[in-house]
PASEBA-1860 file (N, C-alpha, C; in nm, 3 decimals):
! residues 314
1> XXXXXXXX> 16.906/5.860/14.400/16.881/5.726/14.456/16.899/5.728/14.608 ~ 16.792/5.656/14.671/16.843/5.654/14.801/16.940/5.570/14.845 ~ 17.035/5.595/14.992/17.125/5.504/15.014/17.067/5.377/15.062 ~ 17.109/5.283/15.077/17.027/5.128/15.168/17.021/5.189/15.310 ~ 17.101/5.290/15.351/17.119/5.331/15.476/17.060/5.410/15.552 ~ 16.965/5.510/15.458/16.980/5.626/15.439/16.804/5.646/15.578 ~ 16.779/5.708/15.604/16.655/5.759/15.719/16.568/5.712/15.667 ~ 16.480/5.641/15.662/16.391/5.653/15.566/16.232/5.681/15.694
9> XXXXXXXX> 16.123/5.736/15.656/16.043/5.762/15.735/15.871/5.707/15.668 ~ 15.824/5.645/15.726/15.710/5.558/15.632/15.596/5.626/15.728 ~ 15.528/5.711/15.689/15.387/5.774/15.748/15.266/5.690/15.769 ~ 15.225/5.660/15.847/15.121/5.557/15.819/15.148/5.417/15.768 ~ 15.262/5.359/15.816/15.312/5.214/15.844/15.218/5.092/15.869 ~ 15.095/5.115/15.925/14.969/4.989/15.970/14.878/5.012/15.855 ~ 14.855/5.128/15.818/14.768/5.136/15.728/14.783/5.029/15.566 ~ 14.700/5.013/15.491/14.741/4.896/15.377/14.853/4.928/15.267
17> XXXXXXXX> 14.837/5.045/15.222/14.996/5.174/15.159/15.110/5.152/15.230 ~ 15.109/5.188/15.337/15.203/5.213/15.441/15.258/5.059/15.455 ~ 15.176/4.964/15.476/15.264/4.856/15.516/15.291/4.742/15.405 ~ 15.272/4.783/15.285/15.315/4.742/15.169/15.434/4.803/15.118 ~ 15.425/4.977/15.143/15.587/5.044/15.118/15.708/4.958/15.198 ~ 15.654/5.017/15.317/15.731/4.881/15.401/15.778/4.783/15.374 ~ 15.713/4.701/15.333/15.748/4.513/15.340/15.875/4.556/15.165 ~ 15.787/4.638/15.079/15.888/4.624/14.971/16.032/4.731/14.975
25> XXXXXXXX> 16.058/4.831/15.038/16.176/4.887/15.138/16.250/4.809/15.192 ~ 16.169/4.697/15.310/16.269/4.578/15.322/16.290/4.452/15.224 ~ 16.248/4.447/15.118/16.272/4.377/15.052/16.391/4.433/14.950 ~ 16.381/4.531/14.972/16.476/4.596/14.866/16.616/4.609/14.923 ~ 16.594/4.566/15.078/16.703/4.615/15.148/16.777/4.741/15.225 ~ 16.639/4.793/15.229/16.635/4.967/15.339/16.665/4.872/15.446 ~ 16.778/4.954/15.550/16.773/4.888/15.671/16.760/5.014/15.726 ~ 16.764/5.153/15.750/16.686/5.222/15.861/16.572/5.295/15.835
33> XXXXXXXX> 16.474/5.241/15.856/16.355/5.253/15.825/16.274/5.280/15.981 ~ 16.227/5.437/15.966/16.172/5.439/16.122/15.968/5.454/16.110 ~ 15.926/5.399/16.196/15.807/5.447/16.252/15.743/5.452/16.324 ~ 15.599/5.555/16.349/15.534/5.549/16.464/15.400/5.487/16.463 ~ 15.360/5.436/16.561/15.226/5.385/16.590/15.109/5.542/16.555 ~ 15.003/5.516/16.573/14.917/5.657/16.591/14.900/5.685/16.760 ~ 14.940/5.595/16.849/14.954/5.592/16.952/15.063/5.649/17.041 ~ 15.188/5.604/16.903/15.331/5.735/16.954/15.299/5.846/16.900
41> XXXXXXXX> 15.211/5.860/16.762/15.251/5.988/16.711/15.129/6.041/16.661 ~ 15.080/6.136/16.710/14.919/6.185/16.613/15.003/6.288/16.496 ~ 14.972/6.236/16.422/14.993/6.336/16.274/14.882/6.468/16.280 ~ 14.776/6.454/16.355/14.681/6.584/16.365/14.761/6.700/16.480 ~ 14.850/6.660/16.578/14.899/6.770/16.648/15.057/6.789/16.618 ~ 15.029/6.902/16.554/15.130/6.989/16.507/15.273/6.996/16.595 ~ 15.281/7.031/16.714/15.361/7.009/16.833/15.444/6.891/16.852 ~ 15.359/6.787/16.829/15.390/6.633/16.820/15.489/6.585/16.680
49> XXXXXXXX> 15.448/6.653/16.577/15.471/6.562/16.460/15.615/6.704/16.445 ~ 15.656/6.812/16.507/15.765/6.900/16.474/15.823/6.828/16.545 ~ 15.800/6.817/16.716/15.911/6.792/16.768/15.965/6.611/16.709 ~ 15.899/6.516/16.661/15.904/6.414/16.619/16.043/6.458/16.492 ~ 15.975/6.527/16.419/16.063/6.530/16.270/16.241/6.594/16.323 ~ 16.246/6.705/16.456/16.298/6.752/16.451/16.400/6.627/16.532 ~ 16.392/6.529/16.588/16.457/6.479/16.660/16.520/6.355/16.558 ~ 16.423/6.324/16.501/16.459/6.177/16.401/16.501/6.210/16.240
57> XXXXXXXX> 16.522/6.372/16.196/16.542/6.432/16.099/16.571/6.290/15.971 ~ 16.454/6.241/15.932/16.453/6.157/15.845/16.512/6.214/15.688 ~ 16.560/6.186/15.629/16.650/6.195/15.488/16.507/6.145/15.402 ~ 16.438/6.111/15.396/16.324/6.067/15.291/16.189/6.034/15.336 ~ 16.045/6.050/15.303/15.966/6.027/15.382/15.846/5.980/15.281 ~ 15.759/5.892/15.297/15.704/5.854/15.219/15.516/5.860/15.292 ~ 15.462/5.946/15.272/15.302/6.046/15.330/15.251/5.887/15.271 ~ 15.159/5.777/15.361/15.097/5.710/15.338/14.992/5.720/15.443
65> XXXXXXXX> 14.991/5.787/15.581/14.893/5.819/15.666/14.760/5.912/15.585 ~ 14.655/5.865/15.624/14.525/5.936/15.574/14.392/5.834/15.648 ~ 14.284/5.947/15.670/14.154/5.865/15.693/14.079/5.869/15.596 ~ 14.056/5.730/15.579/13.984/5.649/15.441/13.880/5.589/15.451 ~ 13.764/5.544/15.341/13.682/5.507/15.359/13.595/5.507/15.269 ~ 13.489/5.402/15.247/13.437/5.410/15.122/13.282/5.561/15.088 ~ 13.218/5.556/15.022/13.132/5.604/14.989/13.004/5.641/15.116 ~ 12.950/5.555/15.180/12.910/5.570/15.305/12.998/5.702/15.449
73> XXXXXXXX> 13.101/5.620/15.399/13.204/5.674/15.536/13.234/5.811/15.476 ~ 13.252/5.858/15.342/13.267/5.957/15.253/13.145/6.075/15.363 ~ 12.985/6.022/15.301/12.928/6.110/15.307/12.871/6.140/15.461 ~ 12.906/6.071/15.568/12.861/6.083/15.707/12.990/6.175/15.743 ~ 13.085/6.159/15.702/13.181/6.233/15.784/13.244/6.323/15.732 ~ 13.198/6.426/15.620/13.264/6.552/15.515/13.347/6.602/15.587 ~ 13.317/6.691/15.716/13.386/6.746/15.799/13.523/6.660/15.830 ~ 13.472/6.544/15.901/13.640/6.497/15.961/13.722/6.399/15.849
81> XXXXXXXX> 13.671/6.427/15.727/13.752/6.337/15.680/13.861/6.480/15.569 ~ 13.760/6.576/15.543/13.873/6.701/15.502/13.962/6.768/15.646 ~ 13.888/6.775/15.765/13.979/6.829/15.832/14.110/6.731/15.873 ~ 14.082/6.619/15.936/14.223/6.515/15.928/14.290/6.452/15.836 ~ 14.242/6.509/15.707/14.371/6.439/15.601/14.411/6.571/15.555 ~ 14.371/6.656/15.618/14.462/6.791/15.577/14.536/6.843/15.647 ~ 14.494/6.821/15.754/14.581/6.888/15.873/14.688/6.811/15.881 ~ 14.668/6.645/15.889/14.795/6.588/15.914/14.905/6.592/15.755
89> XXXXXXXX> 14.854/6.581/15.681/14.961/6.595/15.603/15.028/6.703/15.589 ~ 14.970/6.857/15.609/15.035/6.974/15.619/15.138/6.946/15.711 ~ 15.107/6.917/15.845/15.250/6.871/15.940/15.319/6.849/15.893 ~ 15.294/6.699/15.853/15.403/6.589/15.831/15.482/6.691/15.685 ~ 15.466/6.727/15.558/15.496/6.796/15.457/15.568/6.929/15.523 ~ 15.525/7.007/15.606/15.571/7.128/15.632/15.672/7.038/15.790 ~ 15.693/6.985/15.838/15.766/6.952/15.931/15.891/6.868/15.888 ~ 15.869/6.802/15.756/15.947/6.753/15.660/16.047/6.841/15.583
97> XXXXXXXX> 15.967/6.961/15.552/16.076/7.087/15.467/16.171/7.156/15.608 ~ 16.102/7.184/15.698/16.159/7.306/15.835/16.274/7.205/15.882 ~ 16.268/7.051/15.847/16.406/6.958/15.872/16.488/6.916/15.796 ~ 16.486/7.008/15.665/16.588/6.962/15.579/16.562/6.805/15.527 ~ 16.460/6.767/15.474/16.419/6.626/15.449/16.464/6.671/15.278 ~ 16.527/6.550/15.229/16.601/6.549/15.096/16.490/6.516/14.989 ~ 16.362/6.430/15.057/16.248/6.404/14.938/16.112/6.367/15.011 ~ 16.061/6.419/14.971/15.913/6.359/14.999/15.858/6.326/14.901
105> XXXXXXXX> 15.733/6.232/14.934/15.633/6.118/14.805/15.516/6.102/14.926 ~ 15.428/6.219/14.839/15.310/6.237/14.898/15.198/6.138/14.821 ~ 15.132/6.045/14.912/15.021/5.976/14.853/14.872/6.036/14.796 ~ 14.852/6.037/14.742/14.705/6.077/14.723/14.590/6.004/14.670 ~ 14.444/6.046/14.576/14.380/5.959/14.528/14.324/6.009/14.424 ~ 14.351/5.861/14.307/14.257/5.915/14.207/14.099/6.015/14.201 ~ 14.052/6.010/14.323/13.941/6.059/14.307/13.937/6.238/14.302 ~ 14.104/6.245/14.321/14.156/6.402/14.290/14.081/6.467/14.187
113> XXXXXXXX> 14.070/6.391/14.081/14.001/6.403/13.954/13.872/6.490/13.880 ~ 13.862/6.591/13.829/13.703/6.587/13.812/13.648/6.471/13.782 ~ 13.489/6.471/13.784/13.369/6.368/13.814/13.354/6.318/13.642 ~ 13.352/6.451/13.571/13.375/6.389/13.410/13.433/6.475/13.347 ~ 13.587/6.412/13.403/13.698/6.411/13.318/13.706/6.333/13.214 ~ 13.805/6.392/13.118/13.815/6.279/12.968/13.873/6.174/13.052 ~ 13.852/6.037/12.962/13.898/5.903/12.978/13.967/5.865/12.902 ~ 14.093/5.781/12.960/14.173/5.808/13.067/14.210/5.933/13.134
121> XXXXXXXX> 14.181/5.931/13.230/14.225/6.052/13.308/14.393/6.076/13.344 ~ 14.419/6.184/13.234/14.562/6.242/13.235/14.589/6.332/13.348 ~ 14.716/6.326/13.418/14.781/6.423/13.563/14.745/6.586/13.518 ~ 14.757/6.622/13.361/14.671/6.744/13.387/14.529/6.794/13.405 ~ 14.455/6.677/13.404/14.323/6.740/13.411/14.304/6.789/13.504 ~ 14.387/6.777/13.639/14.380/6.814/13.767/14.287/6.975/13.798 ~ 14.201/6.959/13.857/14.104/7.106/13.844/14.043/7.165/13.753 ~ 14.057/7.078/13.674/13.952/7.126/13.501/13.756/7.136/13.516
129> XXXXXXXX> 13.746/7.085/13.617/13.628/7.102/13.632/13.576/7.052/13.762 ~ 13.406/7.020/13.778/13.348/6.956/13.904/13.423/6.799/13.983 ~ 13.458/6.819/14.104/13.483/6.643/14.194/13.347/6.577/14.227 ~ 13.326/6.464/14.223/13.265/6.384/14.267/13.217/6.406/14.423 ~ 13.054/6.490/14.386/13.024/6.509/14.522/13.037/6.387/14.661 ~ 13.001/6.275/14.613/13.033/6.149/14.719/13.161/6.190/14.822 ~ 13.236/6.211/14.743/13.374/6.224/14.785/13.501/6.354/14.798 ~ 13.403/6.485/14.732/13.445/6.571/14.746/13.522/6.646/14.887
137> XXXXXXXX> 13.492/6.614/14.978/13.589/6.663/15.106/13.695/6.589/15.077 ~ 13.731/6.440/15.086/13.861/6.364/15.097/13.927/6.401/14.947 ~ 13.893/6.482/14.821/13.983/6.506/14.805/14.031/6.656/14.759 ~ 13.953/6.706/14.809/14.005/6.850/14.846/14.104/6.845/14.905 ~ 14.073/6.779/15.042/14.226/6.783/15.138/14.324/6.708/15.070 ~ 14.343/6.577/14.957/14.457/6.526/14.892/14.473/6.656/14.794 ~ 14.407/6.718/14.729/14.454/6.854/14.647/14.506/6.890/14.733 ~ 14.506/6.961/14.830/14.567/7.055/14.939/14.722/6.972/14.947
145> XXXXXXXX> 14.708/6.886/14.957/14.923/6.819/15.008/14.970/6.837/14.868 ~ 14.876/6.781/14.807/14.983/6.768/14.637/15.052/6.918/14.640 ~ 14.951/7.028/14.582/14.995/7.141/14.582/15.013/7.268/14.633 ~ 15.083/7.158/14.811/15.156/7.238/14.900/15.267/7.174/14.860 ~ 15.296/7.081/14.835/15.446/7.000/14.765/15.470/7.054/14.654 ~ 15.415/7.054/14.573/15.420/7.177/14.445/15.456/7.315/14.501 ~ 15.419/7.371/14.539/15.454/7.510/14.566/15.588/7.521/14.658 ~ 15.602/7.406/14.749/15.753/7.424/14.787/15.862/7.385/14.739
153> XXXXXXXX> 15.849/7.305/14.626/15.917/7.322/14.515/15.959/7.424/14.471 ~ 15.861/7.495/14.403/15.853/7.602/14.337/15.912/7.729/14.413 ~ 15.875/7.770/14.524/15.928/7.846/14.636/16.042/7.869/14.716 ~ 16.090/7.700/14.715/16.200/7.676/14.808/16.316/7.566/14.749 ~ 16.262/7.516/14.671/16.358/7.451/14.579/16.358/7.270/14.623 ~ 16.264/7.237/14.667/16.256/7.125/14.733/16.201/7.012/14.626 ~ 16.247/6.866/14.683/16.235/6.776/14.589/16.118/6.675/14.636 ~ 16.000/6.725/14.664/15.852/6.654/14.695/15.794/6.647/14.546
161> XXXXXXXX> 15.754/6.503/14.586/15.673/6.454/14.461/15.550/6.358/14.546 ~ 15.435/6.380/14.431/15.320/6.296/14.460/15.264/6.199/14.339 ~ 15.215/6.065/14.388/15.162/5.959/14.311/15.007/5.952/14.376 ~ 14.935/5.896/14.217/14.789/5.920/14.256/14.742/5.800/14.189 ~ 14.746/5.676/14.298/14.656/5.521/14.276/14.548/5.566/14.283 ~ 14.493/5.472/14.156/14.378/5.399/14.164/14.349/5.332/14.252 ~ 14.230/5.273/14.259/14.149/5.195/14.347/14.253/5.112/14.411 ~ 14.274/5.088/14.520/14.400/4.985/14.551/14.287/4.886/14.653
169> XXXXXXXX> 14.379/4.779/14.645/14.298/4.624/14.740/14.487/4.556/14.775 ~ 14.477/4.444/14.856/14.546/4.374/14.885/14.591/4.334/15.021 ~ 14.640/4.289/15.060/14.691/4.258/15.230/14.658/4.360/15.334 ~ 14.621/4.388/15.411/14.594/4.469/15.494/14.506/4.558/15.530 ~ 14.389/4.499/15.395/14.283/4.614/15.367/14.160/4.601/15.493 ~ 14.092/4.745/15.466/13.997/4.742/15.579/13.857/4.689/15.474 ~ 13.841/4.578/15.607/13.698/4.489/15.534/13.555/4.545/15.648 ~ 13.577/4.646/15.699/13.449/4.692/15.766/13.336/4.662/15.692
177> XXXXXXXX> 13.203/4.650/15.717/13.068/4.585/15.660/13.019/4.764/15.576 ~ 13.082/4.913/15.675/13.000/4.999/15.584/13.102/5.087/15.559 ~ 13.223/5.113/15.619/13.337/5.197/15.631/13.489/5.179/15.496 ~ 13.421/5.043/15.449/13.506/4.961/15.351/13.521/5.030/15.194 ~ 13.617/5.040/15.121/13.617/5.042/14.951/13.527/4.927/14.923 ~ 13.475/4.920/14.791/13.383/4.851/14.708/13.477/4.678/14.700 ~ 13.601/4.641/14.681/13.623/4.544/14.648/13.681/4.443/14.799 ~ 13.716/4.540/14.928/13.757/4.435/15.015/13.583/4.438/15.061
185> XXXXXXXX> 13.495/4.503/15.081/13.382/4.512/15.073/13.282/4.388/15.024 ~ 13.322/4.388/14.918/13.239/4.255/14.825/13.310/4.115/14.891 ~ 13.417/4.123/14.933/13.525/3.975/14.955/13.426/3.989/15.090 ~ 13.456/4.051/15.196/13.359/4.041/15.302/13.212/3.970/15.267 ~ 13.110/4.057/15.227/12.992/4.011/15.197/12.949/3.866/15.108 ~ 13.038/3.823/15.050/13.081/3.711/14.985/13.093/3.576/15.047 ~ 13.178/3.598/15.104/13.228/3.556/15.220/13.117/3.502/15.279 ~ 13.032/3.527/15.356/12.988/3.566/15.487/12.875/3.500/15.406
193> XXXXXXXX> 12.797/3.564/15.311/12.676/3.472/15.213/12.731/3.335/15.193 ~ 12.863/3.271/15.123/12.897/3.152/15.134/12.880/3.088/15.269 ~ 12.927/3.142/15.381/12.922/3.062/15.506/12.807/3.037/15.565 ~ 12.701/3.153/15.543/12.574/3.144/15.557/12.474/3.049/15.465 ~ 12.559/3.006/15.357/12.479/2.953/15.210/12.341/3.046/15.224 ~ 12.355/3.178/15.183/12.258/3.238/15.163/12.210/3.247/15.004 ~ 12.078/3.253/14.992/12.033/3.220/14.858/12.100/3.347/14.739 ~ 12.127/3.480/14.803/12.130/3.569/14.707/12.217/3.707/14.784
201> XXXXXXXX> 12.271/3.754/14.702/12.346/3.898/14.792/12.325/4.036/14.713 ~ 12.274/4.146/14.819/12.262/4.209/14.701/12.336/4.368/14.692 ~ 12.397/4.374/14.605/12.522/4.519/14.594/12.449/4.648/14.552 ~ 12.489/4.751/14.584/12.457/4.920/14.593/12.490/4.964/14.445 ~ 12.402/5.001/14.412/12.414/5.040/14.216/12.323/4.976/14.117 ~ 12.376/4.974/14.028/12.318/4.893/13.900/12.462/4.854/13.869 ~ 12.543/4.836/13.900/12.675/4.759/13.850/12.759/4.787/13.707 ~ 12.650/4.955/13.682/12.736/4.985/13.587/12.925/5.069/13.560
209> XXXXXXXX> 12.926/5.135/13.682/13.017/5.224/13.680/13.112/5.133/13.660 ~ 13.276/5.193/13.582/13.366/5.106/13.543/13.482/5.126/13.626 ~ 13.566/5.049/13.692/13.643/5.093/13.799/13.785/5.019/13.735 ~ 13.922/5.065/13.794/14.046/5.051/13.749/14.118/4.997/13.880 ~ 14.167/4.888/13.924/14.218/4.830/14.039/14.396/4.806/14.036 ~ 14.419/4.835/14.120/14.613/4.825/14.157/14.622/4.757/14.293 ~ 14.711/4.645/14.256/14.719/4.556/14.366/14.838/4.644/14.452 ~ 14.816/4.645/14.603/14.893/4.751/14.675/15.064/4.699/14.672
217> XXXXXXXX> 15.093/4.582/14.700/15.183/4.583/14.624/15.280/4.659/14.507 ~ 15.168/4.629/14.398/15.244/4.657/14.305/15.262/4.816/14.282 ~ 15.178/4.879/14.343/15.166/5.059/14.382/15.307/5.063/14.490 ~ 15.360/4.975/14.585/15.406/5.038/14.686/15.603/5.016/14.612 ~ 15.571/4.876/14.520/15.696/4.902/14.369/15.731/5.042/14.305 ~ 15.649/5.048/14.275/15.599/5.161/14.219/15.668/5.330/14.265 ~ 15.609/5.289/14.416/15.642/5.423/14.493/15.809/5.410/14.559 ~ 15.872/5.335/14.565/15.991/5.325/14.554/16.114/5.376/14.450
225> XXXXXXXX> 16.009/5.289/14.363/16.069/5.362/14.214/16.058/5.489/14.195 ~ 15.971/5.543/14.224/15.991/5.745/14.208/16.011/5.786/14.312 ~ 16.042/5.728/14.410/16.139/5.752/14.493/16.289/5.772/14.449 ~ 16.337/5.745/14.388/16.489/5.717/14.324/16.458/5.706/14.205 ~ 16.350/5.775/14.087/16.364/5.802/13.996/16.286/5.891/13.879 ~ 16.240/5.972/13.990/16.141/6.109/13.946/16.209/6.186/14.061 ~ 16.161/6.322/13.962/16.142/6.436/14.059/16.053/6.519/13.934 ~ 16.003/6.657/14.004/15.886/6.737/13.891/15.780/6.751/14.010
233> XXXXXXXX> 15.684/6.844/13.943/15.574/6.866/14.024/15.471/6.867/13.976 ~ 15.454/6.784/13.889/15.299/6.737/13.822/15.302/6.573/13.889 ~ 15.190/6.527/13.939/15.181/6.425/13.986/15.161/6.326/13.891 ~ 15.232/6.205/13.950/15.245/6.066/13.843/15.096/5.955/13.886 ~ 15.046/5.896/13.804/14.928/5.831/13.839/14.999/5.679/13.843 ~ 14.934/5.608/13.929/14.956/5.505/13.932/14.823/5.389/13.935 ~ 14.851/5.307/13.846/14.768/5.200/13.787/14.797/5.095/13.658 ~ 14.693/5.001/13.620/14.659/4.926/13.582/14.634/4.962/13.423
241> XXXXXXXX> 14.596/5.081/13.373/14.513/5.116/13.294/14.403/5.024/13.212 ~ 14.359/4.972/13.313/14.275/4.870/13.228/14.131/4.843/13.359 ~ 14.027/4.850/13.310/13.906/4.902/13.330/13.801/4.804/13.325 ~ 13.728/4.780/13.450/13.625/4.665/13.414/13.484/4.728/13.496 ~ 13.373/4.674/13.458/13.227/4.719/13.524/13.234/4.697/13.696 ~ 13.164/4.726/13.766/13.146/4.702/13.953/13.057/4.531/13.898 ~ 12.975/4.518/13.786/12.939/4.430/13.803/13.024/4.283/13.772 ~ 13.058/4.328/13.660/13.198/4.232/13.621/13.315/4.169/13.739
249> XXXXXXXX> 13.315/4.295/13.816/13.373/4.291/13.941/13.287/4.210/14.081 ~ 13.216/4.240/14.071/13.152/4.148/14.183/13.127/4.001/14.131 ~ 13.133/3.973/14.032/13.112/3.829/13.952/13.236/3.772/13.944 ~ 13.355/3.824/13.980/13.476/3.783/13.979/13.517/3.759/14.136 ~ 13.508/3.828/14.227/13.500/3.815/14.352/13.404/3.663/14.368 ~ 13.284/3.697/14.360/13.170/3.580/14.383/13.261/3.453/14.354 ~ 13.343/3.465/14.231/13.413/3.308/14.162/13.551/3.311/14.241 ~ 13.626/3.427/14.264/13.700/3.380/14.344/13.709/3.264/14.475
257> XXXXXXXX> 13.581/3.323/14.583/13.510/3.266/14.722/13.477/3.189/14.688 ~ 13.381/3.178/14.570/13.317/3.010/14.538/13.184/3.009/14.569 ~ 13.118/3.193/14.579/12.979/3.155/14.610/12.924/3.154/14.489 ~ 12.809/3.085/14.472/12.735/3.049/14.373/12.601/3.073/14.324 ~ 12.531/3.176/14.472/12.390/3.200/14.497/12.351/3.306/14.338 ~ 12.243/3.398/14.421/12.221/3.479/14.286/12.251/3.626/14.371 ~ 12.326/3.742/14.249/12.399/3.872/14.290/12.264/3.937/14.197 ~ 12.200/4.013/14.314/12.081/4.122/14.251/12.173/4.256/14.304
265> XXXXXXXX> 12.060/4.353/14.233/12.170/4.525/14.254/12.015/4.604/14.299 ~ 12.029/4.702/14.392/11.991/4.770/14.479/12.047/4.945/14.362 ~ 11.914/4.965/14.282/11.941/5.090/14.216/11.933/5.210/14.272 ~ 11.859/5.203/14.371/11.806/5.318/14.529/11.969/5.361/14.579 ~ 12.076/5.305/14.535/12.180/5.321/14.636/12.293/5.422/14.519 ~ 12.370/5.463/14.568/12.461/5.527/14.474/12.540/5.506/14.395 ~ 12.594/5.493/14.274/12.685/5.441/14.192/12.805/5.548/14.243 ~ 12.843/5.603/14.245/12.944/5.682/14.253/12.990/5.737/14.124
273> XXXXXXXX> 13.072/5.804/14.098/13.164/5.837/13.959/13.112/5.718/13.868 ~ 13.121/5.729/13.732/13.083/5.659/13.626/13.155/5.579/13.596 ~ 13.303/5.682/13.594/13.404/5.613/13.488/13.550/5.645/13.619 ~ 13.641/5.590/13.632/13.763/5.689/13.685/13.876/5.557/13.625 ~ 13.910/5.558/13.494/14.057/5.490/13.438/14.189/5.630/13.445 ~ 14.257/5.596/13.497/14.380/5.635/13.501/14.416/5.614/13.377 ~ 14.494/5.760/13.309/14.629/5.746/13.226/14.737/5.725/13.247 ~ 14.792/5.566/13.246/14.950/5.536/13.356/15.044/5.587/13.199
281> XXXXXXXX> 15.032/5.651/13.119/15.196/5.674/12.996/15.292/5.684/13.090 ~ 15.248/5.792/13.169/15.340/5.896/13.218/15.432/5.776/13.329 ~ 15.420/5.671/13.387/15.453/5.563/13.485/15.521/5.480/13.369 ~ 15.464/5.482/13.261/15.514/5.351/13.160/15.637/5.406/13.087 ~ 15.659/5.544/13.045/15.721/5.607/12.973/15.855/5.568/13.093 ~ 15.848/5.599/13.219/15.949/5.644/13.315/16.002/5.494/13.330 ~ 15.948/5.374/13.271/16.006/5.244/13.311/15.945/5.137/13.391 ~ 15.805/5.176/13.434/15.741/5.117/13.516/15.615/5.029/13.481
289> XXXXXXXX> 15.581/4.948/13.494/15.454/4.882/13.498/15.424/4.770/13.589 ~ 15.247/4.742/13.589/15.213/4.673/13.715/15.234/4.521/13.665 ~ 15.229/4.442/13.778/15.285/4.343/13.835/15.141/4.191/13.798 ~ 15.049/4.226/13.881/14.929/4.193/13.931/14.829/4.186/13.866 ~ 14.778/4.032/13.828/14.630/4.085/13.756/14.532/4.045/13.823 ~ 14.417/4.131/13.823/14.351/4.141/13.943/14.277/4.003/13.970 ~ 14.198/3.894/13.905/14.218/3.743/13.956/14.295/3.717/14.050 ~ 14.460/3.734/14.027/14.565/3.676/14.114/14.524/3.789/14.241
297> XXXXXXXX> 14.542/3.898/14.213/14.527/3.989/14.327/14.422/3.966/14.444 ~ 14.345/3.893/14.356/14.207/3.916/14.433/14.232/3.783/14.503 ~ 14.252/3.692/14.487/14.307/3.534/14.543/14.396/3.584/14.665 ~ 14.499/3.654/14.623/14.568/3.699/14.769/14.529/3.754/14.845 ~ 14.453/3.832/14.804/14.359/3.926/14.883/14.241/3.857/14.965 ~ 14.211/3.782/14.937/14.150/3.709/15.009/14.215/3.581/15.107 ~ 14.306/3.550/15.039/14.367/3.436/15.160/14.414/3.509/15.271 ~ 14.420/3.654/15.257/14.509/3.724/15.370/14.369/3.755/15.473
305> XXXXXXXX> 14.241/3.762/15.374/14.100/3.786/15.461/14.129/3.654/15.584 ~ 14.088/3.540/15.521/14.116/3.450/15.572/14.192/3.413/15.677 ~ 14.324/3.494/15.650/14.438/3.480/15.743/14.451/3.538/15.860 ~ 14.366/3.640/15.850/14.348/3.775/15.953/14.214/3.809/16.010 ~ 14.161/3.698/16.067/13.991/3.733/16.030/13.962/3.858/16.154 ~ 14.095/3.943/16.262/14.008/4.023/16.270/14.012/4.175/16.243 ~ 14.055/4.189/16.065/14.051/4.211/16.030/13.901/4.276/15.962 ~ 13.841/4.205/15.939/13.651/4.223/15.915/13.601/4.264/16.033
313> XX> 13.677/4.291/16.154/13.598/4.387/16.232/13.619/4.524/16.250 ~ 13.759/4.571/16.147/13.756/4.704/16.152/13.701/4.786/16.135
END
């Protein structure tokens, strides 16, 4: 268990992970809790992020820094989206062990996954077969942290563990128009058709693929909790286990906002993965379950759109 006192180090603090670990750390009553801007600290230079670890020798650290992005942003940028979520987490992970750090909780993403894996997707299928070309660079490089944390375990005796959310939405999310996930994505475009009273909006797919959503919140509960109550080196999934269509999903968004026009689908465009439900046993067995059902989620998630409008220009 950690102390209330104890170093705690939050990687990626602005980001929507990062500043949900946060808010529930202080809610829990962490009072030294340190971090850096990307402006104090680039996680890509090595130099930077040693002499950082070596000075503030944090007792616990929680990897929520990464460059993200939906399906678009996936396939324009293969290159920089495997080289900077690999490089920086190697730092931060290997600058974390060379300081005597007592635990790490490396973030990663369901899309770790093969493309057709059995359903629910269990923590061992991990490498059983083909990734989802869309997205294959971003998670090569999340393979790469998991099982460099695995192996220094194994090697050095160290107590790094990794959790692997599902689709996450909630406070802080990036609502960019092409750079966005599918659901702060739809709240945007929604949005924006209501204010416009535009007759009709129309989404990328046929609205079949079935997607699994975790309100960040209730993930950043979550990651606290195996914080102070896992250790092992098979990664724990985190989610909802419960599964609805992109179209089902955009018809729920639409009723959230209150637009009313007509939602056509654009089949020319990519569906992505078919299926990706998480197997949460392994989270439920350990004592845990989510909070959030995605209606409510999605209501907050949007009043915070609202709240932050410039936010939709990220």
């Amino acid at each position: 268990m950690m102390d209330k006192n104890a170093k705690i180090y939050v990687a990626g603090h602005r980001g929507m992970v990062g500043s949900a670990i946060l808010r529930e750390l202080q809610r829990q009553g962490y009072t030294n809790i340190i971090t850096r801007t990307h402006k104090e600290l680039d996680l890509t230079r090595q130099d930077a992020v040693e002499a950082f670890f070596a000075a503030e020798k944090p007792e616990y650290v929680f990897l929520a820094a990464a460059k993200v992005g939906g399906i678009v942003a996936n396939n324009e940028a293969l290159a920089d989206f495997m080289y900077d979520n690999m490089i920086l987490e190697m730092n931060v992970i290997h600058a974390a062990w060379q300081n005597g750090c007592k635990k790490l909780e490396f973030l990663g993403s369901s899309c770790i996954y093969p493309r057709l894996a059995p359903q629910p997707m269990k923590e061992d299928c991990l490498l059983t077969s083909a990734l989802e070309k869309t997205n294959e660079a971003y998670a090569l490089a999340k393979i790469s942290g998991l099982k460099y944390c695995e192996y220094l375990n194994r090697q050095y005796g160290t107590d790094y563990i990794s959790v692997m959310p599902t689709n996450l939405y909630g406070p802080n999310d990036n609502y960019h128009p092409t750079h966005s996930h599918v659901l702060p994505a739809l709240i945007r475009r929604f949005h924006e058709a209501k204010e416009q009273n535009l007759p009709y909006v129309t989404c990328w797919g046929d609205g079949s693929p079935l997607r699994e959503f975790l309100y960040v919140d209730d993930l950043a509960n979550l990651c606290v909790f195996l914080m102070n109550n896992y250790s092992g080196n098979e990664t724990v999934n985190a989610g909802t286990g419960k599964e609805l269509t992109i179209k089902e999903l955009t018809e729920l968004v639409a009723k959230v906002i209150g637009y009313t026009g007509e939602i056509r689908w654009d089949p020319s465009k990519p569906n992505g993965t078919p299926r990706k439900l998480l197997d949460v046993s392994k989270a439920t067995a350990l004592g845990w379950t989510y909070k959030t059902e995605l209606e409510d989620g999605i209501r907050l998630t949007y009043q915070d759109f609202l709240n932050n409008p410039m936010r939709a220009e990220r």
